[in-house]
Legacy VTK file of the C-alpha trace (Angstrom):
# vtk DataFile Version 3.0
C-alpha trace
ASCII
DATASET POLYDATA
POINTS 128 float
57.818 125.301 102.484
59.468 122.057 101.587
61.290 121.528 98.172
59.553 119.544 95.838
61.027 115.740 95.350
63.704 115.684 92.565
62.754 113.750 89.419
65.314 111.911 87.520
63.477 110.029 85.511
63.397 112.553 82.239
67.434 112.919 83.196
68.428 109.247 82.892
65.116 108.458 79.689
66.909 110.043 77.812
70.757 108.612 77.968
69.236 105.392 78.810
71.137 103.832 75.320
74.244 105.826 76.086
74.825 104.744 79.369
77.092 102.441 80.694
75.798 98.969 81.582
76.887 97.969 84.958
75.149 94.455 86.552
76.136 92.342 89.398
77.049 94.640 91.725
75.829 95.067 94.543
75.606 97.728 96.523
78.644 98.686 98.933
81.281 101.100 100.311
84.513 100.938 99.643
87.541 102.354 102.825
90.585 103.091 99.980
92.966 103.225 103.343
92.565 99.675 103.901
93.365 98.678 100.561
97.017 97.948 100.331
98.821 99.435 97.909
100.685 97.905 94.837
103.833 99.532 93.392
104.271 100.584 89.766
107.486 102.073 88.951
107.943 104.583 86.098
111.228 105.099 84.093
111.139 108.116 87.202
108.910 108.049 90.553
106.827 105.619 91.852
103.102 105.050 91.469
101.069 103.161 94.483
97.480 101.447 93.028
94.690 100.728 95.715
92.662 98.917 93.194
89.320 97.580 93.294
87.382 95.482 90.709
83.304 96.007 90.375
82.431 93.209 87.546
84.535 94.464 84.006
85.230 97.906 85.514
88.204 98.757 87.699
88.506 101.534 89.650
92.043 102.948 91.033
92.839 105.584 93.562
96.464 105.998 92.393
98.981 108.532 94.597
102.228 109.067 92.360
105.292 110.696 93.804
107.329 113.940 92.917
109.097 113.343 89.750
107.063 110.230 88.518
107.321 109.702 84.601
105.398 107.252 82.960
107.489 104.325 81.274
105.315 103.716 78.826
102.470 104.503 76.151
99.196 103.693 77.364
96.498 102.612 74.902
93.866 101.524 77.082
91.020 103.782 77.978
90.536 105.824 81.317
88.113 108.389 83.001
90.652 109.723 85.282
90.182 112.383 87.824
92.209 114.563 89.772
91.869 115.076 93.452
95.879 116.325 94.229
98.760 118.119 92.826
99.059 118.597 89.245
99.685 116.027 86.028
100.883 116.487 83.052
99.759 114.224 80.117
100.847 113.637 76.716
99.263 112.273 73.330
101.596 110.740 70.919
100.490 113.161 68.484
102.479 115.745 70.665
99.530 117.599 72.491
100.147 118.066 75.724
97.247 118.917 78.840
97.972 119.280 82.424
95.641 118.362 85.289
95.084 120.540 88.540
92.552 118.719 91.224
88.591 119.074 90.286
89.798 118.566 86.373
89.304 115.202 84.951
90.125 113.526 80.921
88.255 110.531 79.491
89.902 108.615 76.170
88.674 105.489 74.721
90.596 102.290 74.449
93.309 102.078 71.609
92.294 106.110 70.801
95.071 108.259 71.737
98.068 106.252 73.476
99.264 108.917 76.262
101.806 108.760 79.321
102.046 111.131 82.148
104.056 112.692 84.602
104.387 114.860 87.210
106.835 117.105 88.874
105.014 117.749 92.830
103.215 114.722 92.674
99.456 113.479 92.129
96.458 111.615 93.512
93.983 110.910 91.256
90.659 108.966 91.201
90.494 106.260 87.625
87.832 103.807 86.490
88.986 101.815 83.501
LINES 1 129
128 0 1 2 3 4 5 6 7 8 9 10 11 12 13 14 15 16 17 18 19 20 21 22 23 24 25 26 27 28 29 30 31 32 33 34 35 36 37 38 39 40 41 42 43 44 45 46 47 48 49 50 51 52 53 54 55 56 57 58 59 60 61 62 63 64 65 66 67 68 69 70 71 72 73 74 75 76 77 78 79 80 81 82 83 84 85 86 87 88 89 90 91 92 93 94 95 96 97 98 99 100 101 102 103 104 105 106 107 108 109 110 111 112 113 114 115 116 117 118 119 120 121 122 123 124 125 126 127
């Protein structure tokens, strides 16, 4: 017996004000290994961008090595992903939340200025 055809349409009618407005792009795939890498040094570590812009959003697959620390508080907003090793992240307010891969954050721009690090290393997948 087959499965009956997914319906989506009650899903996305009702977050249809919420959502995210994304326009002129069209479709396409994207090969992150042939995207050369840009270098961001921390106060510690290094941090290689393979960036891509699709209209207003960017979106970053960002590797950062063993003992990178941020050298700066960030204020803009992220969704940020993690697909390797483990980050640490801290709010100015002094909270602290670490990252192992499958776990993601989200902050809004100029919401909670935060900087990371990390001690192994981390890869992680961010659309800002």
């Amino acid at each position: 017996m087959a499965a009956p055809p997914l319906d989506f349409s009650a899903r996305h009618s009702n977050h249809e004000a919420q959502a995210v407005q994304m326009s002129g792009i069209p479709f396409g795939t994207t090969d992150w290994s042939l995207i050369e890498p840009t270098e961001h040094k921390g106060e510690s570590g290094v941090a290689y961008w393979r960036t891509q812009h699709f209209g207003s959003i960017r979106v970053r697959m960002v590797e950062y090595t063993p003992g990178y620390v941020a050298d700066h508080w960030c204020s803009k907003g992220h969704i940020l992903f993690c697909l390797e090793g483990e980050l640490h992240t801290e709010l100015d307010d002094g909270r602290t939340f670490t990252l192992k891969p499958g776990m993601s954050y989200q902050v809004a721009d100029n919401a909670e200025p935060h900087r990371s690090c990390t001690e192994a290393g981390a890869k992680l997948w961010i659309v800002d």
